[in-house]
C-alpha positions as CSV (number, residue, x, y, z in Angstrom):
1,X,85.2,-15.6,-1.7
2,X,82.5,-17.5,-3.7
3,X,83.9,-20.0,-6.5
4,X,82.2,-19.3,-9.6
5,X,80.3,-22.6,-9.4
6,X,78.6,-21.9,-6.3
7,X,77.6,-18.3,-8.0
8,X,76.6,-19.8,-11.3
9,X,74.6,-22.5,-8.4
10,X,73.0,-19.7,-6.8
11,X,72.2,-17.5,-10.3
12,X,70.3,-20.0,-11.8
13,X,68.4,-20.9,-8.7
14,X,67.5,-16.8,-8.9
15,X,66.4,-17.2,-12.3
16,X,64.2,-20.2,-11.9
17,X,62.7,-18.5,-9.1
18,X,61.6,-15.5,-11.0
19,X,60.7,-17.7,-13.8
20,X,58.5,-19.5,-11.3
21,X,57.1,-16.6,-10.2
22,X,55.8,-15.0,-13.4
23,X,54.5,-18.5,-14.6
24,X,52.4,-18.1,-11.2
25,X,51.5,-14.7,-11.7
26,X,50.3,-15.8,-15.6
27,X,48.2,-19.1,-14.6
28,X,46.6,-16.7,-12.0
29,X,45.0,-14.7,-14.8
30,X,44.3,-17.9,-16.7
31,X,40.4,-18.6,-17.0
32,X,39.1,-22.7,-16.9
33,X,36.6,-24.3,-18.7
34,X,35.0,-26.5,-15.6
35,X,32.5,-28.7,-17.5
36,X,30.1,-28.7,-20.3
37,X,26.4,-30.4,-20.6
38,X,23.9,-30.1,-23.4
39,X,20.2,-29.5,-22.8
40,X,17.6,-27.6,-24.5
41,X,19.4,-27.5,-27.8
42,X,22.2,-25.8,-26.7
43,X,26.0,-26.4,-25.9
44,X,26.6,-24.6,-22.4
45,X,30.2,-24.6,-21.5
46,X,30.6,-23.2,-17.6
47,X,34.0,-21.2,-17.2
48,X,35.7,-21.0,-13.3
49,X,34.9,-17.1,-13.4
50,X,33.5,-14.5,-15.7
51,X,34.3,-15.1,-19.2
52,X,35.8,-12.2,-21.0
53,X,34.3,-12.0,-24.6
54,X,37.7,-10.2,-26.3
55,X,39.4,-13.5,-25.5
56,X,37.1,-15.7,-27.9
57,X,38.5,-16.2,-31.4
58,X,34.9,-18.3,-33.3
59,X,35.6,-19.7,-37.3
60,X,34.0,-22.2,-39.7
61,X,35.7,-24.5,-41.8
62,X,34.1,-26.9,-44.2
63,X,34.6,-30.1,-45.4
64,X,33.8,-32.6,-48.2
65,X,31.5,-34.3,-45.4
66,X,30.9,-31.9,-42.3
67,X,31.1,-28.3,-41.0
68,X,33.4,-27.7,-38.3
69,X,32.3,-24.8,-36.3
70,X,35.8,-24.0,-33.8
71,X,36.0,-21.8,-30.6
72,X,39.2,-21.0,-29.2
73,X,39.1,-19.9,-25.9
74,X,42.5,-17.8,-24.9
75,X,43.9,-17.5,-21.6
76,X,42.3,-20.3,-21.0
77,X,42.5,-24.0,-19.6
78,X,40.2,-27.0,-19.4
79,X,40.1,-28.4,-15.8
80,X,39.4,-31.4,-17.1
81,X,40.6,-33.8,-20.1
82,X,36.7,-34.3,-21.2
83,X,34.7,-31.7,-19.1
84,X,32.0,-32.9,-21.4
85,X,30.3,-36.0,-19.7
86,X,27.7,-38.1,-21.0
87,X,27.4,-37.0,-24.3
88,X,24.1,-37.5,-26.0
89,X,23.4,-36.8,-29.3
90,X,22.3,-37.5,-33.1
91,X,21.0,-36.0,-36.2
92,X,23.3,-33.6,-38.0
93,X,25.8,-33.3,-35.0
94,X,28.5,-35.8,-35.4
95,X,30.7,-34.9,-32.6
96,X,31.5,-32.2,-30.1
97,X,35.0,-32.2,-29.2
98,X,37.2,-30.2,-26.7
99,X,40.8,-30.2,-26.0
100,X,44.0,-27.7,-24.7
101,X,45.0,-27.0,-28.1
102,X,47.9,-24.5,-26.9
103,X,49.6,-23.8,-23.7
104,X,46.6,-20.6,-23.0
105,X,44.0,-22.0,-25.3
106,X,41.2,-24.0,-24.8
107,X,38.9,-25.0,-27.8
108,X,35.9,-26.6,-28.5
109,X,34.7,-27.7,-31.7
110,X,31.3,-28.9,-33.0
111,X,30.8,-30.7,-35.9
112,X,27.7,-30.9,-38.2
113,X,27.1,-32.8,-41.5
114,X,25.5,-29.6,-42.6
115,X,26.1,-26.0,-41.8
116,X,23.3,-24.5,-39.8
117,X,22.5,-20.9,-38.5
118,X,24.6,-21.5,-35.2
119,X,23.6,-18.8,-32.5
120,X,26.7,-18.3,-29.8
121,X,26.6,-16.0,-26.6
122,X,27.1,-15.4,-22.9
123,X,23.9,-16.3,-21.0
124,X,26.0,-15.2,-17.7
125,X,29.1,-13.6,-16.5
126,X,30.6,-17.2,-16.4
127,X,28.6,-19.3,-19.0
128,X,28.6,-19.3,-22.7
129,X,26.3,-21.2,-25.4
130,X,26.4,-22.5,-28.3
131,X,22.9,-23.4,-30.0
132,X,23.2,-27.3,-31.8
133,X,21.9,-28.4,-35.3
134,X,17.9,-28.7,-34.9
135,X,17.2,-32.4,-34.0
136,X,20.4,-33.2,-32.2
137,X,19.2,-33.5,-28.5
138,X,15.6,-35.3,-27.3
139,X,14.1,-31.8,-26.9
140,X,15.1,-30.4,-30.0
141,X,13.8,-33.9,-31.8
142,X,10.6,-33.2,-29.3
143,X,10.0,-29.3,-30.2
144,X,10.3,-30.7,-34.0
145,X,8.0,-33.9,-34.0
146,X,5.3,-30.8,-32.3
147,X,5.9,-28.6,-35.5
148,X,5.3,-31.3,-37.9
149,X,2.2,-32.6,-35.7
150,X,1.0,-29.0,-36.4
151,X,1.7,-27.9,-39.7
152,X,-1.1,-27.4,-42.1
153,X,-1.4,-28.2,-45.2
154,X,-3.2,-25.6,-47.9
155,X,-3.2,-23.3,-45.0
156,X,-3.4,-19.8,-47.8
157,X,-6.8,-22.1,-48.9
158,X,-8.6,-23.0,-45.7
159,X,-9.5,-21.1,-42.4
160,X,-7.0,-21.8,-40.0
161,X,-8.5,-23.0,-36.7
162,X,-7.9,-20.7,-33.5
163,X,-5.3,-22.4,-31.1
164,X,-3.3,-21.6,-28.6
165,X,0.6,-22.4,-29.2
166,X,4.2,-21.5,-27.8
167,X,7.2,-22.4,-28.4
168,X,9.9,-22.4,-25.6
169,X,13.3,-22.6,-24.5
170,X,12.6,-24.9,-21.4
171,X,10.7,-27.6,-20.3
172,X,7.1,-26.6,-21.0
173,X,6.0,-26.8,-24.4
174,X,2.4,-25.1,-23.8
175,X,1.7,-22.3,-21.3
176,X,-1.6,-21.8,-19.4
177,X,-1.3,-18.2,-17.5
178,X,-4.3,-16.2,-17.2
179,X,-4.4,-12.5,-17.9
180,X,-4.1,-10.9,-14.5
181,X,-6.8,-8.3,-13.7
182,X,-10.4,-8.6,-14.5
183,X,-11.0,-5.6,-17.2
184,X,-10.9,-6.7,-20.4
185,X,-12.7,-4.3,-23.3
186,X,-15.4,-5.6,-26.0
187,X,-14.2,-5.3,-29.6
188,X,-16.7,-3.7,-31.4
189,X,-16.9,-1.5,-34.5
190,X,-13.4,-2.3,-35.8
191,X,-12.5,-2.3,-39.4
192,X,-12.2,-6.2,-40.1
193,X,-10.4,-7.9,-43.1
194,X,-12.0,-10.4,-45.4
195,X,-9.8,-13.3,-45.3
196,X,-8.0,-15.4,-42.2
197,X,-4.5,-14.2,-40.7
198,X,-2.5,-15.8,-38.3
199,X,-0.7,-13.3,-36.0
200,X,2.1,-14.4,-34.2
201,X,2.6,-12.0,-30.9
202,X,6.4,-12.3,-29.1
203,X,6.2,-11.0,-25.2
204,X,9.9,-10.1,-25.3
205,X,12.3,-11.5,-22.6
206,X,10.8,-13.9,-20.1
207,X,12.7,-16.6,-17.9
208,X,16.2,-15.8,-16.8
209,X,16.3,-12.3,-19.1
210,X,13.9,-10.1,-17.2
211,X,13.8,-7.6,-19.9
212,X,14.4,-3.7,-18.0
213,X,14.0,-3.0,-14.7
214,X,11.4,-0.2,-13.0
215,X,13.8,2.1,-11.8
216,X,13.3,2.9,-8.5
217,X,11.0,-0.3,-8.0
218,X,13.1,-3.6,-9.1
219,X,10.3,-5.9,-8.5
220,X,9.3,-4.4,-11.6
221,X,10.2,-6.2,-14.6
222,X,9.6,-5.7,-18.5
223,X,9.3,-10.1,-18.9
224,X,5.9,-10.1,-16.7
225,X,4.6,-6.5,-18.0
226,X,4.9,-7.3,-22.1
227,X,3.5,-10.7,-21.1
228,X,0.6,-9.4,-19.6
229,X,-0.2,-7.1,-22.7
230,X,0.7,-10.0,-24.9
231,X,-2.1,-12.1,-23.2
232,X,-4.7,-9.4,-23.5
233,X,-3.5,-9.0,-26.9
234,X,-3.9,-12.7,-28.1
235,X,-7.7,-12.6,-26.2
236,X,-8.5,-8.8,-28.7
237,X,-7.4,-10.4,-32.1
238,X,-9.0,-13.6,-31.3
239,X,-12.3,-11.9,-30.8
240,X,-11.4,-10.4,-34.0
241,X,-11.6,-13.4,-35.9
242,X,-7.6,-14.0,-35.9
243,X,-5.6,-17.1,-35.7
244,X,-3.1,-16.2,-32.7
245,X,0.0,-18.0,-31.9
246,X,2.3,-17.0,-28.8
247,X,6.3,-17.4,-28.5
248,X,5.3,-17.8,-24.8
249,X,2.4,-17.3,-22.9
250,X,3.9,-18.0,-19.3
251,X,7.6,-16.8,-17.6
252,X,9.7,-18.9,-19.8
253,X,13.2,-17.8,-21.8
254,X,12.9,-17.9,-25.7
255,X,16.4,-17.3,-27.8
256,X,15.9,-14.3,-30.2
257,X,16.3,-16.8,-33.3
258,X,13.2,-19.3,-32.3
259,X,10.9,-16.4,-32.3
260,X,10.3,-15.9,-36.0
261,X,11.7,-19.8,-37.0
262,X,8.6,-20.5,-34.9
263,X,7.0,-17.6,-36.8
264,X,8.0,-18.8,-40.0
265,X,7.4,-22.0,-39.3
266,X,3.6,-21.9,-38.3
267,X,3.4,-19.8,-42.2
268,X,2.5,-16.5,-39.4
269,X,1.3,-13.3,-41.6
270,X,2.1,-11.0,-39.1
271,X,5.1,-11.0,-36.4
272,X,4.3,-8.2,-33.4
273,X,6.8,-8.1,-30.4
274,X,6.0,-6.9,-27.3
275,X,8.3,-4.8,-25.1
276,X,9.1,-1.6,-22.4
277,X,11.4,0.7,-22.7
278,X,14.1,2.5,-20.4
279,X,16.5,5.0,-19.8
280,X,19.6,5.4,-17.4
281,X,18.6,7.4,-14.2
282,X,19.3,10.9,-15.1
283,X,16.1,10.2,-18.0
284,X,13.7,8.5,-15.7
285,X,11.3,11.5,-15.6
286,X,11.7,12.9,-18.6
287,X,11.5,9.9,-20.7
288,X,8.2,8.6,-21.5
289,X,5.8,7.3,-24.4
290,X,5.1,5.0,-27.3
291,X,6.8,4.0,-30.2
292,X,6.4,1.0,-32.7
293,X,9.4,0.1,-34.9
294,X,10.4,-1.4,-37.6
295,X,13.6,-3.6,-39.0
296,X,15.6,-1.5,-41.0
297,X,19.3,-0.4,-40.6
298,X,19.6,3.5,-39.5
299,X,21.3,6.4,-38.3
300,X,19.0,7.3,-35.7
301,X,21.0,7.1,-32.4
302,X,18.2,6.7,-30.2
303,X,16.8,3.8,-32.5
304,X,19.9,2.7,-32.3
305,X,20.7,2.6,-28.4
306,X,16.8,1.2,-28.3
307,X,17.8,-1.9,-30.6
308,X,21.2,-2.7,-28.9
309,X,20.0,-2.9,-25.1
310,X,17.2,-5.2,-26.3
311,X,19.5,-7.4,-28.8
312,X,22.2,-7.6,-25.3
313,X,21.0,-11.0,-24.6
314,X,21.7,-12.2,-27.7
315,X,24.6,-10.2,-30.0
316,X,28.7,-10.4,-28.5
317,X,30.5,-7.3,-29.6
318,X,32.0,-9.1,-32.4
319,X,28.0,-9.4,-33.8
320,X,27.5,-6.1,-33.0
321,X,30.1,-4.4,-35.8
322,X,28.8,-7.0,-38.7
323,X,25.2,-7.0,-38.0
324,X,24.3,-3.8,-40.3
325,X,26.2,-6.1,-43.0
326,X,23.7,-9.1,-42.1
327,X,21.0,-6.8,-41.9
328,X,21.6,-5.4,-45.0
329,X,21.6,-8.7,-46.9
330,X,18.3,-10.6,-45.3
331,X,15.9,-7.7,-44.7
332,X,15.6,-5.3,-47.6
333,X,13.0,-4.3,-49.9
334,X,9.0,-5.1,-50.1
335,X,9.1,-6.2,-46.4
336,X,10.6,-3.3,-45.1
337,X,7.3,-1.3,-46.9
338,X,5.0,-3.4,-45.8
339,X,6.5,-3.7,-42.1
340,X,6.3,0.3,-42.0
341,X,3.1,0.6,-43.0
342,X,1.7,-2.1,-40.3
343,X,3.6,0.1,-37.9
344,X,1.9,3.1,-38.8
345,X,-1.1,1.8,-38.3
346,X,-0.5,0.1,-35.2
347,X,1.3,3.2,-33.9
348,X,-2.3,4.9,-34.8
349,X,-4.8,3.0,-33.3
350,X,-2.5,2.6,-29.9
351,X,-2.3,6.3,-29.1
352,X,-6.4,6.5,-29.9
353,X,-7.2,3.9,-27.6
354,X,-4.9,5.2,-24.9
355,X,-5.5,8.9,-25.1
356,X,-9.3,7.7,-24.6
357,X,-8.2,7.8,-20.7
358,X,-5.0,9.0,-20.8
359,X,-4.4,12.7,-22.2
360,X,-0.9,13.2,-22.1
361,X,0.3,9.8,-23.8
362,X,3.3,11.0,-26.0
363,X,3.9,9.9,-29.6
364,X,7.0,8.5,-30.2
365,X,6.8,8.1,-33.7
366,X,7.6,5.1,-36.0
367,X,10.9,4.3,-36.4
368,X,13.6,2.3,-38.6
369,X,15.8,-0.3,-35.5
370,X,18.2,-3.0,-36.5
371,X,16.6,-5.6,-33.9
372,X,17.5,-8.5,-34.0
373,X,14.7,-10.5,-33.2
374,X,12.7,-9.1,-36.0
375,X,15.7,-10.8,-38.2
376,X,14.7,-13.5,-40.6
377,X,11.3,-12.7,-40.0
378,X,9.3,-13.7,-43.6
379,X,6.4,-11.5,-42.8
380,X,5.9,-8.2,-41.8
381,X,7.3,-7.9,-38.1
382,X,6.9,-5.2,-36.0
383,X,8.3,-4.5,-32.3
384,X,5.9,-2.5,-30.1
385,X,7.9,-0.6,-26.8
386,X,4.6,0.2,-24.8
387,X,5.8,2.6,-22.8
388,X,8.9,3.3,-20.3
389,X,9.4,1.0,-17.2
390,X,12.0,3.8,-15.9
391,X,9.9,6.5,-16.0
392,X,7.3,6.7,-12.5
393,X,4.2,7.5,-13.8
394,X,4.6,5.2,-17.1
395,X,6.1,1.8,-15.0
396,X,2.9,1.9,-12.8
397,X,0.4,2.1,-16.0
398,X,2.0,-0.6,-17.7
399,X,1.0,-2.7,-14.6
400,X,-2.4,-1.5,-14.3
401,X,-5.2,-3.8,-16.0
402,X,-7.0,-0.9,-17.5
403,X,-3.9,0.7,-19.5
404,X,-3.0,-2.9,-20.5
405,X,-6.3,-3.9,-22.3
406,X,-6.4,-0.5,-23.9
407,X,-2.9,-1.0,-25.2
408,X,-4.3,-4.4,-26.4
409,X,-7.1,-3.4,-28.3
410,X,-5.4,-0.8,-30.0
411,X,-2.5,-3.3,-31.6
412,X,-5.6,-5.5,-32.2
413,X,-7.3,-2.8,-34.2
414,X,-4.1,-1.4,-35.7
415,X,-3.1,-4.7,-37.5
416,X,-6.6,-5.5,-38.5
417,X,-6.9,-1.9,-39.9
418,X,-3.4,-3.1,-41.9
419,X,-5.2,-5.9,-43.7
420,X,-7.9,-4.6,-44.3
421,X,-6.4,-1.4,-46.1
422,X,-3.8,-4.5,-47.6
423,X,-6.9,-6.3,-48.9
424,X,-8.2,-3.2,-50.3
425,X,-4.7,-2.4,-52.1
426,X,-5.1,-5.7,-53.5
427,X,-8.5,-5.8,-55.4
């Protein structure tokens, strides 16, 4: 017979072993922050697998002298004591700091001698960013020195001289693509305002984020068909007269955010962005048309569903449940009136210019969307969905030259129509 010793010997041995064993079990499920780099503005932090979103715990605290903007990362560890190498940086970022702040929890903090409108999200399954004070990298300092080089002075007193110019995410700062296809409609007859506009048009999606995919035909993607419109577009309201800038005018990635700054920046009069619907399967042939909205919260389901698949790249689910609260606060009153009347006559001109060939182009109506890149937007902003990429018959006009240009010309007309009636409203 045992002594009690050797049992109390072979208990604890028993013990540790099943303490071992559900300390291996838990570091399985444990995530790891592998490394982080900064480029293009942004903070990326690169996790060892997909990153689950319910495990990040984001706050703000501020300070006599600097904003500290913390993310806590649980069930997670860092797989290295400074997985951020090289760090290069100035302006309003002091510091970007990381460290295993519990047992499970990883977190990175950044901070800023002022608070800024910080922009987080999962780019991937596996990567997660976190957008820096402007001017604390070389490319941000670079995308800046080409805004002031830029600006105008006075520019509500003189005519603004037609240029092409785009803003982007990467390395490019300006965009030479041609329009593909050869037909391209003379503007003639149109209702024409009296003074100069600048209209800034926003071909949604592009680089990485290739927008909705064609259904049956995956080679078909929303980036390269807005773009396409966006170009023909640009080429209709400068024949007008306009001033046109472009977010992008080639295959590059532009955060949601940058889209009206840039707007706002370049004093635009008019924000118009570009996109394609879709549906799950069971609507591809049933689902089709037109429809121009506008930024307003709403109950609207559809507008709803609309607005969140195209705001996926940017909002977490965390965003999701406060951005009717944001929305409410920055978007409200004169511009909401003025933004549904451009849309009405946008919507207008689009379906006279397409059902000119095309019979059985459906209305979709005008509608109220929460989307977010229309947010911050100090003009009136509309976003166009020019048809349904699902749908069969729909996915192959919005690649076809003929349906483009007529898309074109009838946004063209639609917003001149809109200042011109504005003008009028005015005397």
């Amino acid at each position: 017979m045992e002594s009690k010793g050797v049992l109390y010997s072979r208990l604890k041995q028993v013990l540790f072993l099943i303490v071992l064993h559900s300390l291996l079990l838990s570091a399985s499920n444990l995530n790891q922050i592998e490394k982080m780099e900064i480029a293009n503005g942004k903070l990326t932090i690169k996790f060892a697998k997909a990153l689950d979103e319910s495990k990040i715990h984001a706050f703000k605290l501020g300070g006599r002298r600097s904003i500290r903007y913390v993310f806590d990362f649980s069930d997670t560890v860092l797989a290295l004591k400074d997985p951020l190498s090289k760090p290069e940086y100035g302006g309003e970022l002091i510091a970007i700091r990381s460290s295993q702040y519990r047992k499970k929890v990883a977190r990175v903090v950044l901070e800023s001698r002022k608070a800024y409108n910080m922009q987080s999200y999962k780019s991937d399954s596996n990567r997660y960013l976190i957008s820096l004070p402007p001017g604390s990298t070389e490319d941000t300092r670079s995308i800046k020195k080409l805004f002031s080089s830029l600006s105008e002075k006075n520019v509500s007193k003189a005519p603004r001289e037609s240029r092409d110019e785009v803003l982007y995410s990467g390395e490019e700062l300006f965009g030479t693509e041609r329009v593909p296809g050869s037909y391209l409609m003379k503007n003639s007859g149109t209702i024409r305002p009296k003074g100069h506009y600048r209209i800034v048009v926003d071909p949604g999606h592009g680089g990485h984020d290739s927008g909705a995919l064609g259904g049956t035909d995956k080679r078909a993607m929303e980036k390269n068909a807005v773009l396409q419109i966006a170009l023909r577009l640009r080429r209709h309201l400068k024949n007008l007269g306009f001033d046109v800038l472009m977010t992008r005018s080639s295959d590059r990635f532009v955060e949601l955010p940058q889209r009206t700054r840039f707007a706002n920046k370049k004093h635009g009069d008019i924000f118009v962005s570009i996109h394609a619907n879709a549906v799950p399967k069971r609507k591809w042939n049933i689902s089709h048309g037109v429809e121009t909205y506008f930024l307003q919260v709403t109950r609207n389901e559809r507008a709803k569903r609309v607005a969140a698949r195209e705001n996926s790249v940017v909002l977490n689910k965390k965003d999701r449940l406060s951005k009717n609260v944001i929305l409410n606060a920055i978007y409200t009153g004169p511009k909401i009136v003025l933004s549904n009347k451009l849309a009405i006559d946008v919507q207008k001109q689009m379906l006279s210019y397409l059902r000119s060939r095309y019979a059985n182009v459906k209305d979709g109506g005008i509608r109220p969307a929460p989307f977010w890149v229309l947010v911050g937007a100090e003009m009136p902003a509309i976003l166009i969905e020019t048809g349904y990429i699902t749908n069969p018959m729909e996915r192959k006009r919005l690649f076809d030259p003929v349906y483009q240009d007529l898309m074109a010309r009838g946004i063209a007309e639609g917003i001149a129509r809109y200042l011109a009636n504005r003008e009028r409203e005015l005397e």
